[in-house]
C-alpha positions in Angstrom: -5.6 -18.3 0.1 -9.1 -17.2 0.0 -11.5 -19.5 -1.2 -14.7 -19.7 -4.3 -16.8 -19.6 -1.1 -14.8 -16.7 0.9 -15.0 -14.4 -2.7 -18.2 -15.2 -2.7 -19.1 -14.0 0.8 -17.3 -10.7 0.3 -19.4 -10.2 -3.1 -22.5 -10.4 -1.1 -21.5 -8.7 1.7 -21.0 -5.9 -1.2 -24.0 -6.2 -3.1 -26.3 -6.0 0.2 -24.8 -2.8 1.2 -26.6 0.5 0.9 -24.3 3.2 1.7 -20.8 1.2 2.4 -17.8 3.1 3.9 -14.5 2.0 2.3 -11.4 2.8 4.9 -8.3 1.7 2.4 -4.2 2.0 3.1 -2.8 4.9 1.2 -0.7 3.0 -1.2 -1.7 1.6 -5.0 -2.7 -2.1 -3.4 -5.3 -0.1 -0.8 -6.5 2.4 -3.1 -7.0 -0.1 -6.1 -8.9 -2.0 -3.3 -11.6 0.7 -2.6 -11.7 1.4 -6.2 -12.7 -1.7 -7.8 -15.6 -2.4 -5.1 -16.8 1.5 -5.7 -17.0 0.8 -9.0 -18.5 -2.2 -8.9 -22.1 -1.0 -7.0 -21.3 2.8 -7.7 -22.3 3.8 -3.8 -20.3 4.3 -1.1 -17.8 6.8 0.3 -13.6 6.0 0.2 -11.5 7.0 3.2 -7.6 7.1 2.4 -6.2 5.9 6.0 -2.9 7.2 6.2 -2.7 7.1 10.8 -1.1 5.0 12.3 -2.1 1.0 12.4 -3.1 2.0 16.1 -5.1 4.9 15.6 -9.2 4.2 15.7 -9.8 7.7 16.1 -10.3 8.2 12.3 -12.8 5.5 11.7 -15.0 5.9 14.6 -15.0 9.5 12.7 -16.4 9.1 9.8 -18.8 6.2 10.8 -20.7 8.8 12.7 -20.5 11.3 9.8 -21.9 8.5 7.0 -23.8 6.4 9.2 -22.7 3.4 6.6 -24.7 -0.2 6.6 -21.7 -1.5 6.2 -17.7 -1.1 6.7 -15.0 -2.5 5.0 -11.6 -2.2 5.6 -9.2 -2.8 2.8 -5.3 -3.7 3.1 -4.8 -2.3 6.6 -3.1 -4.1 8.8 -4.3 -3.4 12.3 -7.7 -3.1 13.5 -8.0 -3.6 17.3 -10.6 -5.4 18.9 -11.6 -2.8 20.8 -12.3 -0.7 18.1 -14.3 -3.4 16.2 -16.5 -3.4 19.3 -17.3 0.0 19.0 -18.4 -0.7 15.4 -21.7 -1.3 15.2 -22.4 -2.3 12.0 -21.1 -5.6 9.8 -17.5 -5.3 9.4 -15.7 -7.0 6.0 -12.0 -6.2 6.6 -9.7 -7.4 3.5 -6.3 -8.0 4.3 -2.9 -9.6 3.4 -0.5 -9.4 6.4 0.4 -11.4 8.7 -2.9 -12.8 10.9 -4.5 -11.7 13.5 -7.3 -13.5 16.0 -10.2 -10.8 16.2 -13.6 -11.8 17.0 -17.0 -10.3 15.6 -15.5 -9.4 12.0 -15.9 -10.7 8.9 -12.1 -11.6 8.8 -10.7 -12.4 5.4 -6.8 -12.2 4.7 -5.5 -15.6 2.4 -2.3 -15.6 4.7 -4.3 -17.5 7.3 -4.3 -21.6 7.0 -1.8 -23.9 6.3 -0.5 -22.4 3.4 -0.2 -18.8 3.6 -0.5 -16.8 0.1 0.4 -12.7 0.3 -1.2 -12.1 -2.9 -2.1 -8.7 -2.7 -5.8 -7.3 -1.2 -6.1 -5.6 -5.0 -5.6 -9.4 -6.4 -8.8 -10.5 -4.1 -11.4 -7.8 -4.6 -10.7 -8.5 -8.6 -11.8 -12.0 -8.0 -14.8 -10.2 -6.2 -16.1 -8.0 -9.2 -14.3 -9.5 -12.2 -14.3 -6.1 -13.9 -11.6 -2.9 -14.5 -8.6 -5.2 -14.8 -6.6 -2.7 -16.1 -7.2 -0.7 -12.8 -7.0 -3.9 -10.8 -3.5 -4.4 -12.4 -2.0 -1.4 -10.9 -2.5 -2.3 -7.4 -1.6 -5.9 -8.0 1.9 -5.0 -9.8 2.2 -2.0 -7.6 2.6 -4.6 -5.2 5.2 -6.8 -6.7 2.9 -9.6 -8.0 2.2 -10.5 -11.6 -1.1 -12.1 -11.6 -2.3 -15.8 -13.5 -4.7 -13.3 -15.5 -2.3 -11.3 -17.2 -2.5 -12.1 -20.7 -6.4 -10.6 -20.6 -4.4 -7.7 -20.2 -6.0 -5.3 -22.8 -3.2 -3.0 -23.3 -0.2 -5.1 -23.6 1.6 -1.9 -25.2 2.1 -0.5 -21.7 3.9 -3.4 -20.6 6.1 -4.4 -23.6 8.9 -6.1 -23.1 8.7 -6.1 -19.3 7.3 -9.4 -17.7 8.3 -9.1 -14.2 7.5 -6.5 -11.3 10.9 -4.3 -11.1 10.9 -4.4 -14.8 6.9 -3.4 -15.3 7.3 -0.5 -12.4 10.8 1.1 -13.3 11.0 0.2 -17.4 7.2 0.7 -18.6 4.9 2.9 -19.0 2.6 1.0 -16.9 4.9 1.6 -14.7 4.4 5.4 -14.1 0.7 4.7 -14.1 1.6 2.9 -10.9 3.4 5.5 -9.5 0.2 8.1 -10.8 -1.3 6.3 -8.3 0.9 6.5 -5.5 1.4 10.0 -5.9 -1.5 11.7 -5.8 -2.8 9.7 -2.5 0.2 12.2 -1.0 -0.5 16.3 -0.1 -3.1 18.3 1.3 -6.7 16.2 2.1 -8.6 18.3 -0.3 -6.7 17.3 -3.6 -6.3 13.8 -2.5 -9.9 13.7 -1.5 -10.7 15.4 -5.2 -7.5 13.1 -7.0 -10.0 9.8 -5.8 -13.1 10.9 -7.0 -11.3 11.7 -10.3 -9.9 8.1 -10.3 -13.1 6.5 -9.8 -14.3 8.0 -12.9 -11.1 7.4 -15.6 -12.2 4.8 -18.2 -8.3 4.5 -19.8 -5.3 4.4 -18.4 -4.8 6.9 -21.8 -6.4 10.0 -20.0 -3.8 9.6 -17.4 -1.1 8.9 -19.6 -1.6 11.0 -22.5 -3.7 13.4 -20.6 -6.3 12.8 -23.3 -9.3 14.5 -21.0 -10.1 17.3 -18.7 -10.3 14.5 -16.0 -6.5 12.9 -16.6 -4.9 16.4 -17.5 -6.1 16.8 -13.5 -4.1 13.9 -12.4 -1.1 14.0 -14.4 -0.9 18.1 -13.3 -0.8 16.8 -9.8 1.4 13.8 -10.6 4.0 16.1 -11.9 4.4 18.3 -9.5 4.5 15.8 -6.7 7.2 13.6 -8.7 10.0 16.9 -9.0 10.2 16.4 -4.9 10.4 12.8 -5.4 13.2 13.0 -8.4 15.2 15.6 -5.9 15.2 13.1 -3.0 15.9 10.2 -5.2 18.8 11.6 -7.2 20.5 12.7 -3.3 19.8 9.5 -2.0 22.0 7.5 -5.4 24.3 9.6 -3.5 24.5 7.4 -0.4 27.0 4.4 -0.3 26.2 1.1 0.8 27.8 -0.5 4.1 28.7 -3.6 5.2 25.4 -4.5 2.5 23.5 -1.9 4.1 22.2 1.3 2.3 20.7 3.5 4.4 19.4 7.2 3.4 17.5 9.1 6.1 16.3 13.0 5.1 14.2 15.2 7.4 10.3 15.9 7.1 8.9 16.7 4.1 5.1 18.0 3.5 5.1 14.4 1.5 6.7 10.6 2.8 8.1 8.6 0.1 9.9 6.2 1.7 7.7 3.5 0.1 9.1 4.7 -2.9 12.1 5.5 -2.4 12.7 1.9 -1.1 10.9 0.4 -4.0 13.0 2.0 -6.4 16.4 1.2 -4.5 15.7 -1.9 -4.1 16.0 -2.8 -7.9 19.0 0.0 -8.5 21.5 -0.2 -5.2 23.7 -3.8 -4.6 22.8 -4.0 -1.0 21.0 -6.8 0.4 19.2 -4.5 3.1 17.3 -1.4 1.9 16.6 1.3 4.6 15.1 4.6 3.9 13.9 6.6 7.3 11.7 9.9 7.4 12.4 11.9 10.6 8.9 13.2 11.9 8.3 15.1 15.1 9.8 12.8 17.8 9.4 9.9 15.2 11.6 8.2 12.6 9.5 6.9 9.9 10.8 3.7 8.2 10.5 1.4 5.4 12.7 -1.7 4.7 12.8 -4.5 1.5 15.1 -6.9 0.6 15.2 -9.0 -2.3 17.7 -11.4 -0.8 17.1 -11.9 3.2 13.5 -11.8 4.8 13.0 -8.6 6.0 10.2 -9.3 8.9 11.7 -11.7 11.9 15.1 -9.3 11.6 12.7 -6.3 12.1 10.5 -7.8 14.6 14.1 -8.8 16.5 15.1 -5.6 15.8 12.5 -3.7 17.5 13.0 -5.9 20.9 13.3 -3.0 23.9 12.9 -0.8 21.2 10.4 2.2 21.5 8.6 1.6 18.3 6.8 -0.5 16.3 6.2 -1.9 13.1 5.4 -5.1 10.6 4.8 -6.0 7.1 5.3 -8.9 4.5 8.3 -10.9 4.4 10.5 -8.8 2.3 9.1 -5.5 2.3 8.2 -4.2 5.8 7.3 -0.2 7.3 8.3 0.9 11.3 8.4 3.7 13.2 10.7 4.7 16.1 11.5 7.1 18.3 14.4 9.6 17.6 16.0 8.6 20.5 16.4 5.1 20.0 16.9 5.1 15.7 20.7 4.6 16.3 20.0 1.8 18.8 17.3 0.4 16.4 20.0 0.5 13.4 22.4 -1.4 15.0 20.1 -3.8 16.1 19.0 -4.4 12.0 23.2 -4.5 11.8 23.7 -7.3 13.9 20.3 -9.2 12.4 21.8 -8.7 9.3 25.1 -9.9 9.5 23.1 -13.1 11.1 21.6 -13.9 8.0 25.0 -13.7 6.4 
């Protein structure tokens, strides 16, 4: 876990900087990230990060477009060290995957030590500010966790009768907010570029939800029309059966990936113990994988062996990517891991 002393380094490291450049995943945990510090010292510029974990091209980008004091890097995964050589200014990289040894960073990820805690990156920068827990609480439950600080919670309504994650995100209102937030971090760079600055500027999760302003009739507009695409694919993939406690449901490109939701939502609805939703891309197979009964991550990362692809994640929720021409060969490797665990 992070420590007082840790929190309070990364508050600092905020409240020095001038003109900080937020990079930030492009799901609820990453964006809730970035929003919370903008908020916080209202300066600053969000990037949504949606390349590959091994692409640097992006953030060597838009460092020499800001010119930033500062950069902080918020629930990403990857960052190589060659790229953080190239940086030039401090680095404060937030993160809650699995470790890695970089050098010249200001490295902070609570799954490092002897006792490794995934909490999300949404759960830490709260501790940083303290403020917008409301906000703080969709990228936290968006990422399966139901903090300690819940019953400050101050609109309990949202959330009635639901005390877990499945329950909060698929039987509450709360719920949809989270998947607000998902949704319109998907489409063309202009309205997601436009759909953040928005967010940075709602006060209730009641603008959103009951499109009580100019500002949240914007969002929920946007929300809606992105959710029909997602409520098509979801109701063909019900469709698939499971196999040999597998459910797989691969569909071809779409202007919009929603694997991560798609697999989110399966996970609680099919009886499978292996959830597997692919995204064919170019020469590419995009993947996500959860499980709420065997750990997800060693069978992927066996999985992958003399595979062309790559890919990581937490324990029971994990993303990949693989070439076309091995996805069959991939898939039967996650078979056989699978019926290991049996």
């Amino acid at each position: 876990m992070l420590t007082d002393q840790q929190i309070k380094e990364i508050r600092e490291h905020l409240e020095k900087s001038k003109n900080p450049l937020f990079f930030f995943d492009d799901d609820p945990d990453g964006l809730v990230a970035f929003l919370l510090l903008k908020k916080k010292v209202k300066r600053g510029k969000g990037i949504c990060v949606k390349a590959s974990p091994m692409s640097e091209s992006i953030y060597l980008t838009k460092i020499r477009e800001n010119k930033p004091d500062r950069v902080f890097i918020l629930d990403r995964p990857v960052l190589n060290q060659e790229l953080i050589d190239k940086i030039k200014v401090p680095i404060v990289w937030i993160d809650h995957h699995t470790p890695l040894q970089r050098e010249n960073v200001n490295y902070f990820n609570p799954m490092k030590g002897d006792k490794p805690d995934n909490r999300p990156t949404s759960y830490w920068c709260y501790r940083v500010v303290l403020e917008n827990l409301w906000v703080a609480l969709i990228g936290i439950i968006g990422d399966w966790y139901v903090p300690e600080f819940m019953d400050k919670f101050e609109y309990k309504e949202l959330i009635e009768g639901a005390d877990n994650p499945p329950d909060i995100l698929f039987k509450s209102r709360f719920g949809i907010l989270v998947k607000v937030y998902s949704f319109v971090l998907k489409g063309q760079t202009s309205d997601v570029k436009k759909s953040i600055k928005i967010l940075s500027e709602i006060e209730s999760p009641y603008e959103i939800l009951d499109q009580t302003t100019e500002r949240g009739k914007f969002i929920w507009k946007r929300f809606e029309k992105i959710n029909k695409e997602y409520e098509n694919l979801l109701n063909k993939a019900f469709e698939i059966p499971v196999e040999d406690s597998l459910y797989l449901f691969k569909y071809p490109s779409t202007r919009m990936s929603f694997t991560g939701a798609l697999a989110n939502e399966l996970l609680c609805k099919v009886d499978a113990k292996l959830i597997i939703i692919a995204r064919e891309k170019g020469e590419d197979v995009r993947l996500s994988l959860r499980s709420s009964k065997v750990k997800v991550l060693p069978m992927l990362r066996k999985a992958l062996e003399g595979i062309d692809g790559y890919g990581g994640g937490h324990e029971y929720a994990c993303g990949s990517s693989v070439k076309r021409h091995d996805f069959e060969r991939f898939i039967e490797n996650l078979k056989s891991e699978l019926k290991k665990s049996s």
